[in-house]
KOLMIRO-864740 format. One record per residue (C-alpha): residue number from 1; x, y, z. Coordinates in pm, whole numbers. Layout:
DOSE  num       u       v       w
DOSE  NUM       X       Y       Z
...
//
This chain:
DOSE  num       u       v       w
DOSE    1     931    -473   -1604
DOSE    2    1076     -96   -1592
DOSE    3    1400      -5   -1397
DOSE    4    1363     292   -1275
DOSE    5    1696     443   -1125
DOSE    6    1624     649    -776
DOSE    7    1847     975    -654
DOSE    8    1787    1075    -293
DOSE    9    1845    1474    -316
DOSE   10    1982    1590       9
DOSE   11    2037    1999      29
DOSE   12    2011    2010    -361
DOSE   13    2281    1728    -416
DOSE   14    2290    1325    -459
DOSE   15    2327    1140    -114
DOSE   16    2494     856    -309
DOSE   17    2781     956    -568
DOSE   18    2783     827    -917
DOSE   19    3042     690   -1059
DOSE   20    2968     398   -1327
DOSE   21    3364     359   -1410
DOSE   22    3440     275   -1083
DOSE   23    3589     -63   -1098
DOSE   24    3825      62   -1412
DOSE   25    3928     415   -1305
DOSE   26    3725     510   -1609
DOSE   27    3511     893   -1588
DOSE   28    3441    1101   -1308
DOSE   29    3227    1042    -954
DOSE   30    2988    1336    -947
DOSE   31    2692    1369    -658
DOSE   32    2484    1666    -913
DOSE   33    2154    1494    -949
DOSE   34    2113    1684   -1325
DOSE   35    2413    1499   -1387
DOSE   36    2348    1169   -1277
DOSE   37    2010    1184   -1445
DOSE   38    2159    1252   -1796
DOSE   39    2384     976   -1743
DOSE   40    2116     706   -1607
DOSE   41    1876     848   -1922
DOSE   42    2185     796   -2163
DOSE   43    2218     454   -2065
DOSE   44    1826     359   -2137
DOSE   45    1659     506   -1836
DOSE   46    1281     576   -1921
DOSE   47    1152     739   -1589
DOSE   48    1382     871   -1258
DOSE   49    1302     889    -898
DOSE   50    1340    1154    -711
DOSE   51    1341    1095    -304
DOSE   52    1315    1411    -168
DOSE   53    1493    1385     199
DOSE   54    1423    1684     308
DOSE   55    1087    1755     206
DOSE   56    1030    1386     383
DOSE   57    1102    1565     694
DOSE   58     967    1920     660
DOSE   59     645    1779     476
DOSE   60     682    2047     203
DOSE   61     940    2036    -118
DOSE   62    1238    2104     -35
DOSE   63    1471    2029    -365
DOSE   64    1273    2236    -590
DOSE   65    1585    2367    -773
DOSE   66    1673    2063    -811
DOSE   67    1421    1875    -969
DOSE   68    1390    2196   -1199
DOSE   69    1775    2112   -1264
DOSE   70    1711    1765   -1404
DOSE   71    1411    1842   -1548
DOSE   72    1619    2095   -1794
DOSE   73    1829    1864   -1878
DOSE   74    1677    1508   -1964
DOSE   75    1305    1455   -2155
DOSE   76    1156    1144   -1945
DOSE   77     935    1133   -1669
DOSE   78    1058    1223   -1315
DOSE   79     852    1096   -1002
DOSE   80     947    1267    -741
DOSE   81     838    1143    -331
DOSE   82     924    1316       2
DOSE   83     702    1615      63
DOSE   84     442    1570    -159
DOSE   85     148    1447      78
DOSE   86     -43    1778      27
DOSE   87    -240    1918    -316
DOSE   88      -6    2205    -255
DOSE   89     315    2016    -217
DOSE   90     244    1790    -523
DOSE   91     158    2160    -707
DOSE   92     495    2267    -666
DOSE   93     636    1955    -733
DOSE   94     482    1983   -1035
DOSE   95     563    2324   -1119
DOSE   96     962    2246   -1058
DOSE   97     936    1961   -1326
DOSE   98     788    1692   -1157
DOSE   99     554    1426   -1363
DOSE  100     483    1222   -1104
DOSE  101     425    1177    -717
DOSE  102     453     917    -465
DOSE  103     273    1023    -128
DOSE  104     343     855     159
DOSE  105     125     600     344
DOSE  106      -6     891     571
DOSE  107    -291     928     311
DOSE  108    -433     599     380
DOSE  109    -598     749     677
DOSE  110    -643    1098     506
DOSE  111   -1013    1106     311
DOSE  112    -963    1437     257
DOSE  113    -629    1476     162
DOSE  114    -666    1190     -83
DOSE  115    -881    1382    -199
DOSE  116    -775    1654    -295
DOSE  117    -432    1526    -381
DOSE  118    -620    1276    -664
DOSE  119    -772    1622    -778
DOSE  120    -396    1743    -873
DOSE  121    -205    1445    -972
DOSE  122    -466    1211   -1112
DOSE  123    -393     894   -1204
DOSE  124       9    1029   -1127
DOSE  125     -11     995    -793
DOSE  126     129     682    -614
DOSE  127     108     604    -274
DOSE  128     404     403    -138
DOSE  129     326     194     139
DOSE  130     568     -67     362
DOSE  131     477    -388     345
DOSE  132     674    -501     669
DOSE  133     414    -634     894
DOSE  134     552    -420    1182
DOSE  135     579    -115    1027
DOSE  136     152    -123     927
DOSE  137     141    -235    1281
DOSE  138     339      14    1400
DOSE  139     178     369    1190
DOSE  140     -69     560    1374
DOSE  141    -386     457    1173
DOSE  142    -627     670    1278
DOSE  143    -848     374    1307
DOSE  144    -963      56    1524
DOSE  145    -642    -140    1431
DOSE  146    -382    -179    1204
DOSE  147    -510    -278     821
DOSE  148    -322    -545     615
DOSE  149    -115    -447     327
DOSE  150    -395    -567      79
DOSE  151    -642    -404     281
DOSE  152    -512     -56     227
DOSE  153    -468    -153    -117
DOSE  154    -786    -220    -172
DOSE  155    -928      74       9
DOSE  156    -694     317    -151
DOSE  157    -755     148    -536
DOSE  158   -1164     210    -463
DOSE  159   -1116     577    -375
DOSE  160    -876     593    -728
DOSE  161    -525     531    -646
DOSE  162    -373     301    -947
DOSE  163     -19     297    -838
DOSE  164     207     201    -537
DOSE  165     543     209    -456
DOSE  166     607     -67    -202
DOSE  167     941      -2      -3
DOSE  168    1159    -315     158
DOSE  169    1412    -126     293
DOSE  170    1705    -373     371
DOSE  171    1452    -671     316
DOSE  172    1397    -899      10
DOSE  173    1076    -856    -137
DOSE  174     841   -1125     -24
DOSE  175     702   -1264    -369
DOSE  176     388   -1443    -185
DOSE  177     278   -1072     -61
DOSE  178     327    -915    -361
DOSE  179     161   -1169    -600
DOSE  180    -217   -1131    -482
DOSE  181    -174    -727    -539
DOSE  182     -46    -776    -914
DOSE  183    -374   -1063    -954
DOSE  184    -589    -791    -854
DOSE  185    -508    -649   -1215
DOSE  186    -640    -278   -1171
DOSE  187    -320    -149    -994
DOSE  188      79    -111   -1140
DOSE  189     302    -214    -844
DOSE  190     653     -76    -810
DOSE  191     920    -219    -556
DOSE  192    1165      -9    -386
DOSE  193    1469    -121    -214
DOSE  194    1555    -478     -84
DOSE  195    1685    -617    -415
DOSE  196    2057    -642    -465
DOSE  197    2135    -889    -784
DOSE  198    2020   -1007   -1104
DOSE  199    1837   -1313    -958
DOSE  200    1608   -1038    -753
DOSE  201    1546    -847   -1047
DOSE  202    1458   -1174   -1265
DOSE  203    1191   -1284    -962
DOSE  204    1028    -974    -937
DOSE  205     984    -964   -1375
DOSE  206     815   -1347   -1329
DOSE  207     576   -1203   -1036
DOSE  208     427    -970   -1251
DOSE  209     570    -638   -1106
DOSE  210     511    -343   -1313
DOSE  211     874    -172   -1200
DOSE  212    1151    -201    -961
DOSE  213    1336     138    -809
DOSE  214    1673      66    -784
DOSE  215    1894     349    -564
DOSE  216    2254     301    -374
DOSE  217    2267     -67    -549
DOSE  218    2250     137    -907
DOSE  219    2427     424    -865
DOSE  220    2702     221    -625
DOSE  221    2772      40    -885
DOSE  222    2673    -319    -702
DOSE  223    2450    -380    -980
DOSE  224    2508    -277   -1355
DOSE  225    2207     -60   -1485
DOSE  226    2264    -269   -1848
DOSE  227    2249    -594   -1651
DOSE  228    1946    -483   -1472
DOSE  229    1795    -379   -1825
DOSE  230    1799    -714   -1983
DOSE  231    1725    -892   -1609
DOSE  232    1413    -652   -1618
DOSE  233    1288    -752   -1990
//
């Protein structure tokens, strides 16, 4: 299973700072995403997510110089979410450095968009979805009723989405939710949030997940990237 460290970029800099030496005075805290980046890639990172903040709320990039920033500076993938529900947000994305893209559940109900988004990104676009009961309940489907989780996944796999990012927020992942979407076997699922030790990391590997995103727990220093390396494998 890959660990794949998340920044949130807030007005070009790291809502969380970084600061690995912490706990022995060791190094320097630094919020620069480019920085943070080199560091998490120096220390075995294979792929970085980038949560855009304010592009979330504008619907359009917004930490273009940003991603460009860390894209000069380290040579792995960087998947980059918030902003990017549009062909023309995920182009810029794109042209500021960006591999990948993880639009948000809003194309579910977006034929269209989905679309023409799949046109762009290809088999690089994600779609991250939450799996809290409530919150499907809660979105504005554009539709009779609220889907289940495997429902969208299902609908969103047929039209050619091979990739989701499920967030948990504050909540551990539910391992009976997430086991019938890794059976399905024609989809990578990625896990976002609600995992704060080893033991979390260890029962996501056994269920089959294809990568966990680990952000404030990582960089925070709550769990040790290293430690989460050799949980993950």
């Amino acid at each position: 299973m890959q660990v794949i460290p998340a920044i949130d970029l807030d007005r070009g800099r790291s809502r969380v700072v970084f600061w690995p030496g912490a706990s022995t005075g060791v190094g320097a805290p630094t919020d620069r995403p480019d920085r943070i980046a080199e560091q998490l890639v120096t220390a075995g990172a294979r792929l970085i997510h980038l949560v855009d903040f304010d592009g979330a709320r504008s619907g359009r990039p917004e930490n273009l110089e940003a991603v460009g920033a860390i894209a000069s500076r380290v040579a792995v993938p960087l998947q980059v979410a918030g902003g990017v529900d549009t062909a023309d947000g995920i182009r810029l994305a794109f042209a500021a450095g960006a591999t990948r893209v993880v639009a948000s559940m809003a194309l579910a109900d977006d034929e269209a968009g989905l679309r023409d988004a799949l046109e762009v990104a290809g088999a690089w676009l994600a779609v991250g979805l939450d799996p809290r009961p409530e919150r499907l309940a809660a979105f504005p489907w554009h539709r009779g009723g609220p889907p289940t989780l495997a429902g969208v996944v299902g609908e969103l796999a047929d039209r050619g989405v091979s990739r989701f990012v499920l967030a948990h927020g504050g909540q551990s992942p539910d391992e009976s939710v997430l086991t019938p979407l890794v059976a399905r076997g024609d989809v990578d699922i990625l896990v976002a949030g609600g995992v704060t030790d080893l033991a979390g990391i260890r029962r996501l590997r056994d269920a089959g997940i294809a990568g966990i995103i680990l952000g404030e727990a990582l960089l925070s220093g709550a769990i040790d990237f290293s430690a989460a390396l050799e949980a993950a494998a």
